[in-house]
C-alpha positions in Angstrom: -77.6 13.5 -49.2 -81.3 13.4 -48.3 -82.8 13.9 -51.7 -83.1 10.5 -52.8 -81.7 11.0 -56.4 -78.4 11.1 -55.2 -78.7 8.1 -52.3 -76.9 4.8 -52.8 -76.1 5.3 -56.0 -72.8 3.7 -57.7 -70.5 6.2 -59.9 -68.2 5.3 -62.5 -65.0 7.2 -61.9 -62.4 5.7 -64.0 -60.2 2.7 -65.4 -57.0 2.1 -64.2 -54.2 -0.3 -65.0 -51.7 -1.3 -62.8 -49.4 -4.8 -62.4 -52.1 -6.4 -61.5 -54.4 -6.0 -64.3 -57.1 -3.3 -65.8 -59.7 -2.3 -63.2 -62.7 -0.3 -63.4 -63.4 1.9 -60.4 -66.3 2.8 -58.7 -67.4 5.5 -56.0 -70.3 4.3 -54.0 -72.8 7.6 -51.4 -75.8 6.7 -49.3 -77.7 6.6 -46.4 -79.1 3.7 -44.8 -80.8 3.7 -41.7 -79.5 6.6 -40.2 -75.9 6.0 -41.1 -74.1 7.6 -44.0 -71.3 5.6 -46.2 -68.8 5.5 -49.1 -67.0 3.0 -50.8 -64.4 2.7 -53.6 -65.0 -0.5 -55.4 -62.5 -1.7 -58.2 -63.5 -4.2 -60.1 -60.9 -6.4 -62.4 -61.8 -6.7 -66.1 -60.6 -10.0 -66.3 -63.3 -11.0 -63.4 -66.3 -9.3 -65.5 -65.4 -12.0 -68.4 -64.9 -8.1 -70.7 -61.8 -7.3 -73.2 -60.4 -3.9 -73.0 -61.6 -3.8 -76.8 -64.9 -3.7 -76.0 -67.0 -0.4 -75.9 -67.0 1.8 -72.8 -70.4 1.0 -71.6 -70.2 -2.6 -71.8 -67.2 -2.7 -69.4 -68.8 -0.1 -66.9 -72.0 -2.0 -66.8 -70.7 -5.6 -66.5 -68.3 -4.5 -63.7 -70.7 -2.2 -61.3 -72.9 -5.3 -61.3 -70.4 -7.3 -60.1 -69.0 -4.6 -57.7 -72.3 -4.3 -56.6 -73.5 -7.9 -55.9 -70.4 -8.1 -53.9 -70.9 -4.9 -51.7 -74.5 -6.0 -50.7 -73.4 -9.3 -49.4 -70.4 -8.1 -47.8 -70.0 -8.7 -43.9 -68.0 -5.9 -41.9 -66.5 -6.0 -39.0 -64.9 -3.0 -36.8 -61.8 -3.2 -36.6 -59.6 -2.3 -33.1 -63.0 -3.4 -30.7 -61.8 -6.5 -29.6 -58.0 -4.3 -27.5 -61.1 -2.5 -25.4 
């Protein structure tokens, strides 16, 4: 993880439907500040404003900017801290 090619970059994995709808889905690796993450982001189709119809790349490139616009402004929170 410390060659820089490979940090924070978002990978397409696949699309998968389910009840809910069509979502495209997303593997996210880095390092930031000492701290290494992942993250799956699925994105819905219907949310990127794309058809199913439309080519691959389209759809792949209209939902990672979504998914990541989201990630970066995202606030966590750990989880169990406050029983201690």
């Amino acid at each position: 993880m410390t060659d820089l090619a490979y940090n924070n970059v978002v990978r397409f994995k696949n699309i998968s439907k389910k009840k809910e709808g069509i979502f495209a889905n997303f593997k996210v690796k880095g390092v930031r500040n000492g701290t290494t993450f992942t993250a799956m982001i699925a994105v819905d189709l219907d949310a990127a404003d794309v058809d199913p119809g439309d080519p691959l790349e389209k759809i792949i490139e209209a939902c990672a900017q979504i998914g990541v616009k989201e990630v970066q402004k995202s606030d966590f929170q750990f989880e169990g801290l406050t029983s201690i």
